[in-house]
Every structure is written in C-alpha cells, then in structure tokens.
C-alpha positions as CSV (number, residue, x, y, z in Angstrom):
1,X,109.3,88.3,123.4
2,X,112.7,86.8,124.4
3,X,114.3,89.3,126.7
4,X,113.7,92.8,128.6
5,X,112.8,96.4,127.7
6,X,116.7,97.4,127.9
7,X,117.6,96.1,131.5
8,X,117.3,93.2,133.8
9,X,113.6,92.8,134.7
10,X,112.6,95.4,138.2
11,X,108.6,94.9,138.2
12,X,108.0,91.4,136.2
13,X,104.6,90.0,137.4
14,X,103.7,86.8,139.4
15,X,102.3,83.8,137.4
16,X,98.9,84.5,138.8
17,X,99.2,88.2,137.5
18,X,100.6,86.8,134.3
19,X,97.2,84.8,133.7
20,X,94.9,87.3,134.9
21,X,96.1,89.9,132.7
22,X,96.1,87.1,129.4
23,X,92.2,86.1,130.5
24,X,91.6,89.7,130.3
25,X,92.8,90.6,127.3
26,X,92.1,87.5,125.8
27,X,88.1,88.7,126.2
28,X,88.4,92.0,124.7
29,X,90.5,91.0,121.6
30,X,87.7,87.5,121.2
31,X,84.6,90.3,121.4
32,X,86.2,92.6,119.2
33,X,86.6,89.9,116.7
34,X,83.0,88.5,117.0
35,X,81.5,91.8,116.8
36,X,81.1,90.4,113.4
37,X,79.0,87.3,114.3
38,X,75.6,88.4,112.7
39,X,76.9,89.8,109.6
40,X,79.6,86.9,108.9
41,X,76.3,84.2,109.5
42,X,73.1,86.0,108.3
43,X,71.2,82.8,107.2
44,X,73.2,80.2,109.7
45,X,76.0,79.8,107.3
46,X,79.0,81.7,107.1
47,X,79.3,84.5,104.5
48,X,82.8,85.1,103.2
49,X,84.4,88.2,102.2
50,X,84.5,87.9,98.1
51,X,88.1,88.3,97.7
52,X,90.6,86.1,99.0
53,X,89.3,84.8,101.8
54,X,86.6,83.4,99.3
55,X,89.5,80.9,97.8
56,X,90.6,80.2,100.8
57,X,87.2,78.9,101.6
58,X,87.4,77.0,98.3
59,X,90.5,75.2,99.3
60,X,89.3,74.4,102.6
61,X,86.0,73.0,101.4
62,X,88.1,70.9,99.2
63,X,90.9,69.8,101.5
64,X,88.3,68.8,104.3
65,X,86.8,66.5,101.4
66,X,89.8,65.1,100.4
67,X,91.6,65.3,103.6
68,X,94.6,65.6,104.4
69,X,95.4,66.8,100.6
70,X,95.2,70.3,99.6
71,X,93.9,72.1,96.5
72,X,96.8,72.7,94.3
73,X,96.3,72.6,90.6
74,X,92.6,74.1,89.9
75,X,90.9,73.4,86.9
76,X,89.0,76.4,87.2
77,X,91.7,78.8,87.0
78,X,92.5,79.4,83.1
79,X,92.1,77.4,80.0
80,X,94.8,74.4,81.9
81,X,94.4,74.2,85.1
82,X,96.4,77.0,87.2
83,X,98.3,76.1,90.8
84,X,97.8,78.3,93.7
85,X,101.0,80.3,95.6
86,X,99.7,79.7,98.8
87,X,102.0,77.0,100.6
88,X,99.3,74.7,102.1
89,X,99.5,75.1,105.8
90,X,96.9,77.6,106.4
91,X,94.0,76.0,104.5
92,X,95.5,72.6,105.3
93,X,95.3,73.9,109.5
94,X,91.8,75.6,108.9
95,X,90.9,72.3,107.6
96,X,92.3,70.4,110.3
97,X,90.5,72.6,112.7
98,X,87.1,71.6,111.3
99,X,87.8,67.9,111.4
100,X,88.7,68.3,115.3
101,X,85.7,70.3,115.6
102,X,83.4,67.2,114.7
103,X,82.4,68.8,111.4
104,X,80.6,66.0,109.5
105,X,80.1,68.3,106.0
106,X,82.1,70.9,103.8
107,X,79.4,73.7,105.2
108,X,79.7,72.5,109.2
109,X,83.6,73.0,108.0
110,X,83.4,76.3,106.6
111,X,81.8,77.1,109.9
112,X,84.3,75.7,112.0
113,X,86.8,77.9,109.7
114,X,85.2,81.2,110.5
115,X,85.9,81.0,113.9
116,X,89.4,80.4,113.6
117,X,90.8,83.7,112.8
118,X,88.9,85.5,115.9
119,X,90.4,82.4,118.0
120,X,93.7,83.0,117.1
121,X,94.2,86.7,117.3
122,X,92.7,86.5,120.9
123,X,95.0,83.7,122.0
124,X,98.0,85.8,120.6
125,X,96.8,88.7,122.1
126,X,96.4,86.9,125.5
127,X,99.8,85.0,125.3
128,X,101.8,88.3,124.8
129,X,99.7,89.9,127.3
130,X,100.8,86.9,129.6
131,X,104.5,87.0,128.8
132,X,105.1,90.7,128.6
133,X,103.7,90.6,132.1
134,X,105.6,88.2,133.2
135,X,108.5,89.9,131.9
136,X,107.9,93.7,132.4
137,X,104.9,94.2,134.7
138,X,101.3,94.3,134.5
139,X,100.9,97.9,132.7
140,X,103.5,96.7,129.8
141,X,101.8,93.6,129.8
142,X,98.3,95.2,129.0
143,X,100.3,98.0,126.9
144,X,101.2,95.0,124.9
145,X,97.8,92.7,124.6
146,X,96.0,95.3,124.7
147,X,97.4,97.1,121.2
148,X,97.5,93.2,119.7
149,X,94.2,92.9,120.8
150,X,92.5,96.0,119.5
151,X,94.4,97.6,117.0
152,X,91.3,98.1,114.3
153,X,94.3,96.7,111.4
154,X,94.9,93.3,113.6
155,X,91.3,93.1,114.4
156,X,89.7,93.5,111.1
157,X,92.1,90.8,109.6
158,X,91.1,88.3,112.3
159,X,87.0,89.3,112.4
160,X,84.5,86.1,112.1
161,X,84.8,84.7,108.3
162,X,87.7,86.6,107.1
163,X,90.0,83.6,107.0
164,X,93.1,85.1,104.7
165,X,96.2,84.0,105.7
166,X,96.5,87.8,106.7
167,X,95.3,86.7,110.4
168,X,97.6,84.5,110.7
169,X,101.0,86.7,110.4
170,X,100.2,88.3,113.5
171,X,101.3,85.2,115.5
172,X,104.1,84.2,112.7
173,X,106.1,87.9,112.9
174,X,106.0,87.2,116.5
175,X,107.4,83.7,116.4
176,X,110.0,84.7,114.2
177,X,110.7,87.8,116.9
178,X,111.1,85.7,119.6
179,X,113.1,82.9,117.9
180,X,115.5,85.4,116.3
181,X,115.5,87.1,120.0
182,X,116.1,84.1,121.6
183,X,119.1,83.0,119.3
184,X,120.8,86.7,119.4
185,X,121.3,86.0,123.1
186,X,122.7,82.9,123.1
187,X,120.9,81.9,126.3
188,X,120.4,78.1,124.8
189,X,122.4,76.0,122.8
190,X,123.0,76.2,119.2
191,X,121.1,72.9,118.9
192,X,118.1,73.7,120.2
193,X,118.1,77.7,119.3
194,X,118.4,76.5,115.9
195,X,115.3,74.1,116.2
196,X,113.2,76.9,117.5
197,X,114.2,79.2,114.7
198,X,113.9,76.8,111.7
199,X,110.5,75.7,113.0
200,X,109.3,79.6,113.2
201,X,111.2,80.2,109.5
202,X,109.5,77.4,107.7
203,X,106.3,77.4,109.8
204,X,105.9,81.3,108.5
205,X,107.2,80.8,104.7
206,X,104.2,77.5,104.7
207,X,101.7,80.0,105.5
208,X,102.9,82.4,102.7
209,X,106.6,83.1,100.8
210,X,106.3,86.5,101.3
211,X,107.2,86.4,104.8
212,X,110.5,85.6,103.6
213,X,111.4,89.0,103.7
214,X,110.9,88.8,108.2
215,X,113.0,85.8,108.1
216,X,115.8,87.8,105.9
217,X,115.7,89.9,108.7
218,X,116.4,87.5,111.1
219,X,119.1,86.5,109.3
220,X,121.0,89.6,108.9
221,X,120.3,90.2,113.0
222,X,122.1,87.1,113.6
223,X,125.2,87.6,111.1
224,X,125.8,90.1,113.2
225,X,124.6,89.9,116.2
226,X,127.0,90.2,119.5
227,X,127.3,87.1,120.6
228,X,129.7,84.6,118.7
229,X,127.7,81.7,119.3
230,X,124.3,83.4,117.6
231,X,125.4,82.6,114.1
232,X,125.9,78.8,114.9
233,X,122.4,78.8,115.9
234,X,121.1,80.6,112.8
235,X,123.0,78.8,110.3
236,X,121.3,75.6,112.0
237,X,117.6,77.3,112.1
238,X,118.1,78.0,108.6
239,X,119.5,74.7,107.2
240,X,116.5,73.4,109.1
241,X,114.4,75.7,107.0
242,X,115.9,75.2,104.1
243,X,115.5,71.5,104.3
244,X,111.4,71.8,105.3
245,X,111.5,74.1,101.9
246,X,112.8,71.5,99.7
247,X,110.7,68.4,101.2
248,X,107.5,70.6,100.8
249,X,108.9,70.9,96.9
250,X,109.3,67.6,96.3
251,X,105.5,66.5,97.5
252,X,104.5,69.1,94.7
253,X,102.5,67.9,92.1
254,X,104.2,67.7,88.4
255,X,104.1,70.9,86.6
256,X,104.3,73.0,89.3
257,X,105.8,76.3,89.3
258,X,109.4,77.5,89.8
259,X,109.4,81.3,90.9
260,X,109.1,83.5,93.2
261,X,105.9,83.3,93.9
262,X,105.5,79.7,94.6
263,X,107.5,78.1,97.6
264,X,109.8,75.8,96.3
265,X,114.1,75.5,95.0
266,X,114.7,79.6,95.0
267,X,113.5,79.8,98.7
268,X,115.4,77.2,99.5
269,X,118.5,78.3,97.6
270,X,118.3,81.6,99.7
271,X,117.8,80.0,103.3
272,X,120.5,77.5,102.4
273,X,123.0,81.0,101.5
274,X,121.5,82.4,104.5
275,X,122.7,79.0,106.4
276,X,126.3,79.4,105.0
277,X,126.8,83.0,105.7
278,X,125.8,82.6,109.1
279,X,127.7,79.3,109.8
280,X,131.2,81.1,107.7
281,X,130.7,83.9,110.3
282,X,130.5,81.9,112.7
283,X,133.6,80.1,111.9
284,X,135.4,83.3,111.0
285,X,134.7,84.6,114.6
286,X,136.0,81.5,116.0
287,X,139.7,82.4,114.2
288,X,139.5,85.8,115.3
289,X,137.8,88.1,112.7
290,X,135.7,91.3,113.8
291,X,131.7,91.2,114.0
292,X,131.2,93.6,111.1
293,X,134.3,92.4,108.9
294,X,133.1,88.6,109.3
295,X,129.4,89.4,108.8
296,X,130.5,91.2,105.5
297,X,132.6,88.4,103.8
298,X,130.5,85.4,105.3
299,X,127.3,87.6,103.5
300,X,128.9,87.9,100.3
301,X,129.7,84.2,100.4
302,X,126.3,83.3,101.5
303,X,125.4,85.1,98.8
304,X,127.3,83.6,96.2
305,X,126.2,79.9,97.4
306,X,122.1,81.1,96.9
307,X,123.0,82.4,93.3
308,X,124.6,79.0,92.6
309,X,121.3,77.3,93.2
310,X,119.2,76.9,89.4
311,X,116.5,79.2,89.4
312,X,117.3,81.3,92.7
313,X,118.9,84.4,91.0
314,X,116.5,84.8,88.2
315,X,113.9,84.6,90.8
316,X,115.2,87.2,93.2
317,X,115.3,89.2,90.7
318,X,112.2,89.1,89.8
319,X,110.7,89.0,92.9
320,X,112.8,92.9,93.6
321,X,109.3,93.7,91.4
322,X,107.4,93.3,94.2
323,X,108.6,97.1,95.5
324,X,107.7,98.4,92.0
325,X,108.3,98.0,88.9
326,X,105.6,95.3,87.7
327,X,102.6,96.8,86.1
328,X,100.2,94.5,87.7
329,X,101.6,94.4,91.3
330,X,102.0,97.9,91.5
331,X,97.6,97.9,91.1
332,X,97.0,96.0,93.9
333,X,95.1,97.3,96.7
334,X,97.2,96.1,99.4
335,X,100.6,97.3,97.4
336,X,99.7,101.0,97.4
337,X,101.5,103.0,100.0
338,X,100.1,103.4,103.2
339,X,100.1,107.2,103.0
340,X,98.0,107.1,99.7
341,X,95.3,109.3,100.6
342,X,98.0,111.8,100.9
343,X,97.8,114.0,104.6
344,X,94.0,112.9,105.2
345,X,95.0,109.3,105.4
346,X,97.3,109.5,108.9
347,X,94.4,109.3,111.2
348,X,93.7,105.9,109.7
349,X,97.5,105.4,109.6
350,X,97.5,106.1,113.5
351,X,95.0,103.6,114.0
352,X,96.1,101.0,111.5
353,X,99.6,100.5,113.3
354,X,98.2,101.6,117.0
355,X,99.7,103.3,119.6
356,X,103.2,102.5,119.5
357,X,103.8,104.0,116.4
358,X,104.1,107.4,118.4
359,X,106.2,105.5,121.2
360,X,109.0,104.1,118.6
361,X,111.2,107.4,119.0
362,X,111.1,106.5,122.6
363,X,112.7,102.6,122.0
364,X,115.4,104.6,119.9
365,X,116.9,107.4,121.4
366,X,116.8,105.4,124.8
367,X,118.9,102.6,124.0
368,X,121.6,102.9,127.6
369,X,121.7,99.0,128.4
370,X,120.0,97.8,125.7
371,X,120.0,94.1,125.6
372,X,120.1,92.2,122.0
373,X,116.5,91.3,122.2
374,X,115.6,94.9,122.4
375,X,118.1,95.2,119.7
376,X,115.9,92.7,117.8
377,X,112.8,94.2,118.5
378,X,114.2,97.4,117.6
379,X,115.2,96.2,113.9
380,X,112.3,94.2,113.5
381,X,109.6,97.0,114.1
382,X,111.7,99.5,112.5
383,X,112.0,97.4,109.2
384,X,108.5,96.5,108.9
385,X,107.1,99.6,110.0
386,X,108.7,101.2,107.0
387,X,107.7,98.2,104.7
388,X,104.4,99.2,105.9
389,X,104.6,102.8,104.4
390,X,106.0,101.4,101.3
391,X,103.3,98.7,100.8
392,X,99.9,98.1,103.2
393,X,100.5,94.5,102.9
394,X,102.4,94.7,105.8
395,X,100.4,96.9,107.5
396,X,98.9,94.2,109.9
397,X,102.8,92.8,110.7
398,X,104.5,95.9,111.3
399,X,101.2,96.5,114.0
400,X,102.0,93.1,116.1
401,X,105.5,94.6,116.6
402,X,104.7,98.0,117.5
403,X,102.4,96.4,120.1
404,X,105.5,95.1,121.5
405,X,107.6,98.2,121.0
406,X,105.2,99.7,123.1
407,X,105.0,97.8,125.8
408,X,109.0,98.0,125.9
409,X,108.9,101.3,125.8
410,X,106.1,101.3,129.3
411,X,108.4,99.1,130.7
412,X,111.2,101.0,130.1
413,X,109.6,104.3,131.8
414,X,108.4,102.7,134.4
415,X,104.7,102.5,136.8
416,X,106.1,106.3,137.1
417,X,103.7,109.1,135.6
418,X,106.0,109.0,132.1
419,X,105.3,104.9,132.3
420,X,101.5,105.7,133.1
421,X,101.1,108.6,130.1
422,X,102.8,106.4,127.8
423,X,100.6,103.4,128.0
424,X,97.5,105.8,127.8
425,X,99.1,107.4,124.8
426,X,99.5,104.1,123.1
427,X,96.2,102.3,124.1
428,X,93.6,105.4,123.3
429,X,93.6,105.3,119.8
430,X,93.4,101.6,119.5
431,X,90.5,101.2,122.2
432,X,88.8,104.3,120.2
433,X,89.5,102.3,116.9
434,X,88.3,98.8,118.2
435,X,85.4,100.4,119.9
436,X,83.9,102.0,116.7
437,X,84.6,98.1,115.4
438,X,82.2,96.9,117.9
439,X,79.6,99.5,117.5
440,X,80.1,99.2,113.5
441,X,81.7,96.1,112.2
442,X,83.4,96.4,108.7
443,X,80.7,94.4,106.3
444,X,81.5,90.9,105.5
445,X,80.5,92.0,101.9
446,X,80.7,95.7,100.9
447,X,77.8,96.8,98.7
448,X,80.7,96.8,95.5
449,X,80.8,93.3,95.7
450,X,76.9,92.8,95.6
451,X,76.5,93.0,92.3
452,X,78.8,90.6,91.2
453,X,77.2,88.0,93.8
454,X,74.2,88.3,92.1
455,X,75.6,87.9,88.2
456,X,77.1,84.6,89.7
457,X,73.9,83.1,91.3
458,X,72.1,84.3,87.8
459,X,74.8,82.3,85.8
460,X,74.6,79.6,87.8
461,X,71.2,78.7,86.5
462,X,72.2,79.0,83.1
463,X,72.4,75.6,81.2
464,X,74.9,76.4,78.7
465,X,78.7,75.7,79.7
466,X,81.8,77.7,79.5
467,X,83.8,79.8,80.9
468,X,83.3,83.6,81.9
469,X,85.9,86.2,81.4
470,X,85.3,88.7,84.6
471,X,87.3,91.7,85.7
472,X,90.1,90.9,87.5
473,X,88.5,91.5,91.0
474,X,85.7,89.4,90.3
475,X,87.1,86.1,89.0
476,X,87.2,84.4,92.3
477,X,83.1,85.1,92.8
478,X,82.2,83.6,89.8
479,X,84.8,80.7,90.4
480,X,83.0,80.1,93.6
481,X,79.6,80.9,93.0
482,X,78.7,80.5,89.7
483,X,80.8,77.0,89.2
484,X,82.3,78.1,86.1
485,X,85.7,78.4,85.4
486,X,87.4,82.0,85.2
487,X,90.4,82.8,82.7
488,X,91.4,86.0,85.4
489,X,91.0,86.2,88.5
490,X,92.9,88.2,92.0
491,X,96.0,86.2,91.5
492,X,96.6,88.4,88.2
493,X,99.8,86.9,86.4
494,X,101.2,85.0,89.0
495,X,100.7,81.4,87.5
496,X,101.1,82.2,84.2
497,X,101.9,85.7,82.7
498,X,101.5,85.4,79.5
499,X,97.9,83.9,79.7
500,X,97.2,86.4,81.7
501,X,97.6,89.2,79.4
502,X,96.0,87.7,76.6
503,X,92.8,86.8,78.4
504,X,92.9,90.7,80.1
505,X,93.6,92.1,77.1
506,X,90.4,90.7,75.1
507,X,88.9,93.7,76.8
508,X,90.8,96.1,75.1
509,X,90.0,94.4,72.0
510,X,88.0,96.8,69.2
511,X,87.1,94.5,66.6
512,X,84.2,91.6,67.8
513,X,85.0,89.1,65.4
514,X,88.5,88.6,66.6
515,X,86.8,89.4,70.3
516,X,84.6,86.1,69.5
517,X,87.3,84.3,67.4
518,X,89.3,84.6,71.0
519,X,86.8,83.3,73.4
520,X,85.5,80.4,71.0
521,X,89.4,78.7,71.5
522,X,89.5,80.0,75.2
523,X,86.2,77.9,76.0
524,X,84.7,81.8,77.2
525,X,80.9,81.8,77.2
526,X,79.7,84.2,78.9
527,X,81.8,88.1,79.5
528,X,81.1,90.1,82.7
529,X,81.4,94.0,81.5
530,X,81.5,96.7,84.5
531,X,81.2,100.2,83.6
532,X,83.9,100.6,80.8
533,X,85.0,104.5,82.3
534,X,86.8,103.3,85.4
535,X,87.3,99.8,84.0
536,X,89.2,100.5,80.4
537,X,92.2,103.2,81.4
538,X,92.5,100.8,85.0
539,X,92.5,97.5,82.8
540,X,95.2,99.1,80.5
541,X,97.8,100.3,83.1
542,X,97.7,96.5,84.5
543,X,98.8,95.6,81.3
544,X,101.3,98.3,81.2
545,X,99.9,100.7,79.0
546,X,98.9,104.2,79.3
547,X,95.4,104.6,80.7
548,X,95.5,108.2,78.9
549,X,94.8,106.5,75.7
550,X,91.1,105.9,77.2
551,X,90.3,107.9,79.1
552,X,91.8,111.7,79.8
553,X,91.0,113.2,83.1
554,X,89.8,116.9,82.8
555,X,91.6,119.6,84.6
556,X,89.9,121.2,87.5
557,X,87.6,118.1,87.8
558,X,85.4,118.3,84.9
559,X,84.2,115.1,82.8
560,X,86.5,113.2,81.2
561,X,87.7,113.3,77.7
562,X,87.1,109.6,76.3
563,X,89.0,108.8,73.3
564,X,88.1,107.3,70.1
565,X,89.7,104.2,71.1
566,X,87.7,103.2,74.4
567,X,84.8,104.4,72.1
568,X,85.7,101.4,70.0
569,X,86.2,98.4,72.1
570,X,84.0,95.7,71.6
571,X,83.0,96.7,76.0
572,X,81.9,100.3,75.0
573,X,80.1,99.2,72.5
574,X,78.3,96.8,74.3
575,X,77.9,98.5,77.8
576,X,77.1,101.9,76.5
577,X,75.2,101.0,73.1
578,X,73.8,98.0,74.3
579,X,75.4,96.4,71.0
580,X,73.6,98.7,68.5
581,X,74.9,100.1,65.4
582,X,76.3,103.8,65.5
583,X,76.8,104.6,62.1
584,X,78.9,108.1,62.9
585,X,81.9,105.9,64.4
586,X,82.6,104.8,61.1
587,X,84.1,101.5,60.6
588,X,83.8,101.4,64.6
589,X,80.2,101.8,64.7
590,X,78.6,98.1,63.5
591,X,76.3,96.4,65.1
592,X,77.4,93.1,67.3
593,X,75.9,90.7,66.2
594,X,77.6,87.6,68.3
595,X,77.0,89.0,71.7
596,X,74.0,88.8,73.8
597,X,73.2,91.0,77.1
598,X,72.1,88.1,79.4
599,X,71.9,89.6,82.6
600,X,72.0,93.7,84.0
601,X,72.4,94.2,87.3
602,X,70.0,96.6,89.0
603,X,72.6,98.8,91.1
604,X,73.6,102.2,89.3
605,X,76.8,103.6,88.7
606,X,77.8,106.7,90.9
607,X,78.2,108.3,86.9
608,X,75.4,110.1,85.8
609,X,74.3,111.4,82.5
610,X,75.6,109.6,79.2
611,X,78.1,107.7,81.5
612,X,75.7,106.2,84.0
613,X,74.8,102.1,83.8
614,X,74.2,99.4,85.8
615,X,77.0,98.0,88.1
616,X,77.4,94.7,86.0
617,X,76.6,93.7,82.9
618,X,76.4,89.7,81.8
619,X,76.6,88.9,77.6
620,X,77.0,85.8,76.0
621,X,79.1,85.0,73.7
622,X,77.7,83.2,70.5
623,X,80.9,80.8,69.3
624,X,79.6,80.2,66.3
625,X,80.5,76.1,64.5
626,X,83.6,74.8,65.0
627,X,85.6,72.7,68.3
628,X,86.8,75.1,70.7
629,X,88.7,73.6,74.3
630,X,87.2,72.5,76.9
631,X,84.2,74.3,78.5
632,X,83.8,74.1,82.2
C-alpha cells in the first residue's frame, strides 16, 4: 500500500495508533477464522474439506516426511504416475510451519497446517490495518482491515483446515500492489525496486501460475507508468523473476510437464519479454520517445522475445482457454461467472467482494491529484474486479483490493460526515456477512461429500487391489482415504489430456465387455457410480459433447426426457437395474455379468420415483484371466 489516497497524507496516524488499530483488527479477522475450530477438529484431529484442500493435505503429510522435498510425481494419479501444477511453496511453507511448530508426526503436522490459513489472513488483515493507518488515518485504516478481515469471501478461504492455496492470494495480490506501487513512483532505486518486485512476482507465481495474470498487470502499469525510471525497475524485478522461474524448472524432476499449467520455460519466456519491453522502454525514454509511443514498440518487442522462447507461444495460447473455450475448464465450479445465479446472486456478490465494491465509482470519478500508486490501485482492483465477474476464482483477490480501494476512497473523503458514511457503507455488509460466519460457520464437509467419505473408508477394508474410477469430484477422496489409486480426479485434464478422456469416457461406454476389457489394462477394480441423471449429460459436456443426447430437460419444469442412449450405458444399467436383464432394450437390455454392487450408500437422491437411488454406488469389476498393469 505504497502511497496516498490521491494527495499527500493530512490525518496519517501515530505509530501507537498504527498498532492499536492492527491488534484490533488482527482479533476480529483471527475469531472470524476460528469460528470454525469445532467443526475443522471434531475427534482432535483436523478434518479437511474433500476437495482441494484434501491434496494439499496429502502433499504436506508427505513433504513433512520427506522434508524438505515436495510431492511431485504421484503414483496415485492415473495408470503412470501424474505430477501436480501446484509450484511447491505453499505445501512446502505449510510444511515448514509444522516442523517449527515442534510437530513430531504427519497428524501433529496436519494440525499445525490448519492453523495456518486463519494465521495468515489475520496478520494481513492486521498489517494493512497498520499501514493504511499509518498512511491515511485511523477510520481508513479500519475501513481497510476491517473489509480484509471480514469479508465472508476472504474469511471462508482462510477458516481452520481449509488450507488451499486460495488463502494465501490475499497477502500475494497485495505484495504484488505494493511492489508494483512502490516501483511506479520511483521513490527507490531501480536496484532495489526491482528486488522488491521480482521477490513478490516469483514468490506469487511459486504459490500458483495463475497469478501470472496480477503480475502481467504489473507489468503493463510499469511500461507505462509516469516516471522514466519505473521501467528500469520493472525490467529488473522481472529478469529477477524470470530467473527464480527457470531455477525452480531445472530442480524438476525428469518427465515433467511443459504447459501452461505447470510453472516452468513458458512462464519464464513471458517474464523474460516482460523484462525486455520494460527495460527497451526504458531505453527508448532515455533517447526521447513519448510514454505511450515507447510503451507500444518496447511491448511489441517484448512480445516478440517471449514468442521466441520453445514452448511459450503454443502455451499462451492455450492457456487464452482458461476464459472459455475448453470443455472441461469451462465446468469448473470456481470458473463460472460470478453473476451465475442470474439477479438473485448479487446479495452474495455484495458480500463476496465487500464493501468497496459500491465505493470504486468514488476512486474513479475523483481522480484530481491522483498519485501513481492510486493509479496502481485503481488498475489493479478494476482489473480483478472484472476477472472476478468473468470467473469466481478470483473472487477472493479482487476482495483484498477493494478492501483497499475502500479505504482510499475514506481517506479521500475525509473524518467529514461523507468520510464517516462511507466507511459505514463499506464495513456493514462485511461485518453482517462475517457475523452470520460466526454464528454459522460454512461445514468443513458439506453433507454431498459424506457419502463419498464413507465409500472410501468401506474400500479401504477391501483386500483386493486396484484402482477405482470415481467421478471427477471424488477422485481426490478416494485417493486419500481409501489408499487406492484414482484414474480422474479435480485436476481434470491438466496432466494428461488424453488419459483423461479415455478414463472419463468409460462412463459413457454402452457395451460391458469393452467397459471391463478397459479397466482390466487400466488396473480399475472397483467403479464409483453416482446417480446417472445429473451425472451422464454433466460427464458428457466435460468431454465436449452434447449433454442433450442424455438427458433432455422438459419445458416448464417437468421430468426429463432420458434417451435411449443413457438407457444404455453400462452406469444406467447398473445404478438403475442393479445389473439385471431388461429384455425390452433389445440388444441393450443383457444382464452384466462382470460387475458386482459392493457397497450402496444409505443417503437418497433428492429424485424421487423411478429416478431416486442412493447417493453412491460401489461395483467391482471382475477382470477376468489375463495380466493387466499395475494395481495400486
């Protein structure tokens, strides 16, 4: 939070104020984030959410065995073992944590883990609080914390146990602001501007790649940013970043992945492009080009040096997918637009970004004596908060700079009854929103997830090996905790496309000896069926095809038309038939005679009627003689 509101600094705060207001807001955002505490250690062991955070938990388990090395290349992820996209330096720091902590065993780890989410969004909370006092005053200051610290988006994704890298971006989107801040004002050298930018750049993209798209941002702030000297200092920052990128690739183990997904040569090739173009601008303003016409060429030559770099093209390309265009990304949860839900979905809009969503008109249309760092801040939140109604991923980002925004925008108005109404505007709905947290935490596990806890702790038991084929949003559960190796799981096709499809597909599949023939030579044992109505058109349109040659949805909200095709598959007739022969289907109507219902969960369905069933199904698969791979 380099820099003012839009002026030279009237009611900044004494030190004593500075640290009042952090240790305040530091205990708010901390018991907003343990409100969790009983739910997130039910039995004295931490409970993880079944999603992400539940690999995360994997690789920390396994780092704080083998420390310092990190999980890379998993041997339970498809038929060869599949690498993770997650840089190491948040499981490798969670890790870390737990070893400082005293932890003497992978569950006293985990425990230590838990907590580190909650600690961090409270320190961040309380160091902004601190600064923007310091800076603006104490109501900006608490403007400021206060939103970091209770926004229900930033304190759901730093609760007790919910260790995703999610709760860390918080802190990294702000490290970037203030680096990218502090080089657009030139108030340092380039040496040591630089420094503090390449460390916040590669710090963020070894937490996760995506943020690559923040530190593009910063890049294009400082190409053409005011001050002559601020491209000197980015083109250093991001040669510094560039470098970190590569040495991280070259301590990869062999095989892994070149794409955009995993940190390695194309993130490199664009930070070094970024480098050039700000270092040619630079030098072009030094011989006596304009801001916007050297920005222009030193960009298009920047641009020119990342394509050069094998592999950096091909994967920007690619990577353009992640806005649409890529059947599986575009059926993630957290890619759907914000707005989803249509006009019923802003109340939880208002909350998820706080307050200073309804102050950012403010920031713009008063922009007399702006500063660049206000300028920064402006672009920043203005960028992300769009992002954010594109895709919810960056949801919890764009919320750590409007928290910001708003207290600029206090500070800006003033301790003067516009300055006081402002900071009430933007604080209610966050205090309303992390109070209903309190009195209600979000579970730790939500009752969808139950069932396939219990299919894993059933298969655990089970003496035969192999592998189990799961929906997609399930793999990671019975990775975890059934031991078993899982062909799909929530990182869809990132490690290997092709497999990907083949494995998801065998759901689709209508004929059971080529269903079997399939899993004998993928090493599958055992086949985890949910209820095939939501499941088959859902499972088709990740593959790219039309979920309308499924399942038809009536008009007016009547039941659904199901084809002769879902009728078919080898999962109908297993969920619904229970394997039995229907002789009226024809050819698609025999009896399986290889599968086996092992295990049927006792939740319901919401369907009723014909269409009703138990949550999860388990059926093993009879191989038949002959070698098949592997079976873990």
């Amino acid at each position: 939070m380099t820099g003012e509101a839009g002026g030279p600094p009237r009611d900044g705060g004494s030190r004593r104020l500075a640290l009042g207001a952090a240790l305040v807001v530091f205990l708010l955002a901390a018991l907003a984030r343990l409100s969790n505490l009983a739910e997130a250690f039910p039995d004295g062991r931490a409970l993880f959410p079944p999603f992400d955070d539940l690999y995360h938990a994997r690789r920390v388990a396994d780092t704080f065995a083998r420390f310092p090395f990190v999980l890379e290349s998993d041997p339970l992820r498809g038929v060869a073992p599949l690498f993770c996209h997650w840089p190491p330096a948040w499981d490798l720091g969670l890790a870390a944590f737990a070893v400082a902590a005293g932890a003497r065993s992978v569950a006293e780890a985990l425990d230590a883990a838990a907590f580190v989410p909650p600690l961090l969004g409270a320190l961040t909370a309380a160091v902004a609080a601190a600064l923007a006092t310091r800076r603006w005053g104490l109501l900006p200051g608490f403007v400021a914390g206060g939103l970091l610290g209770l926004t229900p988006a930033l304190v759901e994704a730093a609760q007790v146990s919910r260790i995703d890298h999610h709760a860390a971006e918080p802190l990294l989107v702000l490290a970037l602001l203030a680096a990218t801040a502090r080089a657009a004002e030139a108030r340092g050298g380039a040496a040591p501007d630089g420094l503090l930018l390449g460390g916040a750049v590669a710090g963020a993209l070894l937490v996760h790649p995506a943020l690559l798209l923040v530190a593009g941002l910063s890049a294009v702030v400082l190409l053409f940013a005011a001050s002559s000297r601020a491209p000197l200092a980015g083109a250093a920052g991001f040669a510094l970043a560039s470098a970190a990128v590569l040495v991280h690739r070259a301590t990869r183990s062999e095989g892994y992945p070149e794409s955009q997904w995993f940190l390695g040569t194309p993130h490199a090739g664009l930070l070094l492009g970024a480098a050039a173009a700000l270092g040619a601008a630079a030098l072009l303003r030094r011989r006596g080009w304009g801001r916007a016409t050297a920005g222009a060429a030193a960009g298009a030559a920047g641009a020119a040096i990342a394509a050069a770099v094998p592999g950096t093209l091909p994967a920007f390309l690619e990577g353009s997918k992640f806005f649409g265009g890529d059947p599986w990304i575009d059926r993630v949860a957290e890619q759907q637009p914000l707005l989803a839900g249509g006009a019923a979905a802003f109340p939880a809009v208002l909350l998820f970004l706080g307050g200073g969503l309804l102050l950012l008109p403010v920031l713009i249309v008063r922009r007399r004596g702006a500063t660049p760092a206000s300028g920064v801040l402006l672009l920043f939140t203005v960028a992300l908060t769009l992002l954010a109604f594109s895709r919810a991923r960056f949801a919890v980002q764009a919320a750590a700079l409007l928290a910001v925004a708003a207290g600029a925008v206090v500070a800006r108005l003033g301790h003067r009854p516009p300055g006081r109404a402002a900071a009430l505007l933007a604080l209610a709905p966050a205090v309303w929103g992390g109070a209903g947290l309190v009195h209600r935490p979000a579970p730790v596990v939500p009752d969808l997830a139950r069932p396939a806890l219990r299919a894993a702790v059933a298969l655990r038991g089970r003496p035969e090996p192999g592998r189990v084929l799961t929906p997609e949003n399930w793999g990671f559960v019975f990775l975890v905790g059934a031991g078993r190796g899982v062909l799909v799981d929530p990182f869809g096709s990132m490690s290997d496309p092709r497999a990907y499809e083949r494995a998801l597909g065998l759901y689709l599949e209508t004929r059971e000896e080529r269903f079997v023939e399939a899993c004998r030579h993928l090493g599958v044992r055992f086949v985890a069926f949910e209820s095939p109505l939501a499941g088959l058109p859902e499972t088709a349109r990740r593959l790219g095809l039309p979920g309308e040659a499924f399942l038809r949805e009536a008009a007016g909200g009547g039941p659904p038309t199901v084809t002769r095709l879902a009728q078919a598959t080898v999962w109908w007739r297993a969920y619904y038939d229970g394997g039995r022969a229907r002789p009226e289907r024809g050819p698609w109507g025999a009896p399986l005679t290889r599968l086996e219902k092992v295990y049927e969960d006792p939740a319901r369905t919401p369907e009723v009627g014909a269409y009703g069933g138990s949550m999860l199904q388990l059926w093993r698969v009879d191989p038949g003689p002959g070698p098949d791979v592997d079976r873990r």
